[in-house]
C-alpha positions, 0 to 999 in steps of 0.5 A, spaced: 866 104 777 859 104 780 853 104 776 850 111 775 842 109 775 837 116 772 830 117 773 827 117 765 819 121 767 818 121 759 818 117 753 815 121 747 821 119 743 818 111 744 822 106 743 829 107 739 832 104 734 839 100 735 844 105 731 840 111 736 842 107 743 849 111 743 847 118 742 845 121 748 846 128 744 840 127 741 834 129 745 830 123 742 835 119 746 833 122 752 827 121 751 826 114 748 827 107 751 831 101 749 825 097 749 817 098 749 812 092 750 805 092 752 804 100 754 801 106 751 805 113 751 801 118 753 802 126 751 805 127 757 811 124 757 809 117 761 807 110 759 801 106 762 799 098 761 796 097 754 788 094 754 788 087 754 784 082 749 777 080 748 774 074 745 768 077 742 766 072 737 768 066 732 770 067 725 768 063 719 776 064 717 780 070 715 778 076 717 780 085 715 777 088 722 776 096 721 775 101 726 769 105 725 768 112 729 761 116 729 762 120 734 767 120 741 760 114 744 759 111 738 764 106 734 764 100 731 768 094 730 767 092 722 769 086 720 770 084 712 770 077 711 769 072 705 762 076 702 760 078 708 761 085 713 759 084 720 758 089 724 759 089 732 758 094 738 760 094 744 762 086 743 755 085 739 753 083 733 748 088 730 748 087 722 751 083 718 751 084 710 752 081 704 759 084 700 762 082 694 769 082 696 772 075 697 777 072 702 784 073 698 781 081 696 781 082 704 789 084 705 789 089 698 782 093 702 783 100 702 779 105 706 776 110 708 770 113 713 766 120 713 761 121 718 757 115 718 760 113 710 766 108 711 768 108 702 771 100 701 775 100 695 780 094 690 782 094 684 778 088 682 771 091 685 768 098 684 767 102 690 762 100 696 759 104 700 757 102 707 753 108 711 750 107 717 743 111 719 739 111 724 735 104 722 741 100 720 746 099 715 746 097 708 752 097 703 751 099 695 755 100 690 759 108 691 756 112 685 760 117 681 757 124 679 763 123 674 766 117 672 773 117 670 774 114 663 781 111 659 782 112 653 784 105 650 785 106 643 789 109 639 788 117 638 787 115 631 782 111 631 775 114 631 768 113 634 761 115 630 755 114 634 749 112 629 744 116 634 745 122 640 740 119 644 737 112 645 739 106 643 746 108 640 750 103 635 757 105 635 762 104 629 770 104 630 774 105 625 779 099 627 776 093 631 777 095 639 771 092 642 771 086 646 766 082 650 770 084 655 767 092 654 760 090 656 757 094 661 763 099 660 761 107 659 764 110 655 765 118 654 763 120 647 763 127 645 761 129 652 755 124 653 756 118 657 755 110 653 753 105 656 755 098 652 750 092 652 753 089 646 759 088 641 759 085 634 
């Protein structure tokens, strides 16, 4: 029997996989390819060759590289490494930042980016800020217009501020505060308490 050879103009559907290689009644099937390596699909159907590599610079050990788009001309290539966050464009370097993230933190970083304002966030570290303006970059701590709280006690222990304003000391009525609480805010009836000290 002779071998039926068909002309295939579009791979939307990308590569498939092996459960989808006998359903020619799928149109994915029709649209799809045993095998994809090395191309890019284009929204019209066809595939051309993916970009090659290049070697832009050496890194001190593990990396996270981020995209960073402002705008269709100006993007950037953010690389997190252990307590620093270079920044490069169009294969330079042109800054580099001190950060609080460690090496093991890289994998576990979430982000996200508005306009010039990328958002890094792990559970270990309070939210960073990374902005880029028209005179450089910085990265500050992100600040809350509200902060979230989480109530740690039970509901039946009570909290009594000594003061409303100023410097507060605030009784428990069990033993709830640890050294661990310092520099932790607190909500208490609506106002937020910074805790510098425990007894």
């Amino acid at each position: 029997m002779p071998a039926i050879k068909r002309t295939k103009t579009s791979f939307t559907a990308g590569e498939l996989a092996p459960e989808l290689l006998g359903r020619a009644d799928l149109r994915a099937y029709e649209n799809g390819a045993r095998r994809l390596r090395n191309v890019v699909i284009q929204p019209t159907g066809g595939v051309s060759r993916r970009a090659g590599l290049r070697h832009v610079a050496m890194l001190p050990g593990m990396a996270r590289l981020l995209p960073f788009e402002f705008n269709t001309e100006q993007t950037y290539l953010m690389v997190l490494t252990a307590g620093k966050l270079a920044i490069y464009a169009a294969d330079l370097k042109i800054a580099e930042l001190i950060a609080p993230w460690t090496e093991t933190m890289l994998p576990q970083i979430g982000f996200t980016q508005n306009a010039d304002t990328l958002l890094l966030t792990h559970p270990d570290m309070r939210p960073q800020k990374v902005q880029r303006s028209n005179t450089g970059w910085s990265i500050t701590p992100w600040v809350f217009t509200q902060d979230a709280y989480f109530r740690f006690a039970a509901s039946d222990i009570t909290l009594t501020p000594s003061a409303l304003n100023g410097t507060v000391t605030i009784s428990a009525s069990a033993p709830v505060f640890a050294v661990e609480h310092i520099g932790v805010r607190l909500r208490i009836g609506g106002k937020r308490v910074l805790v510098s000290a425990v007894n």
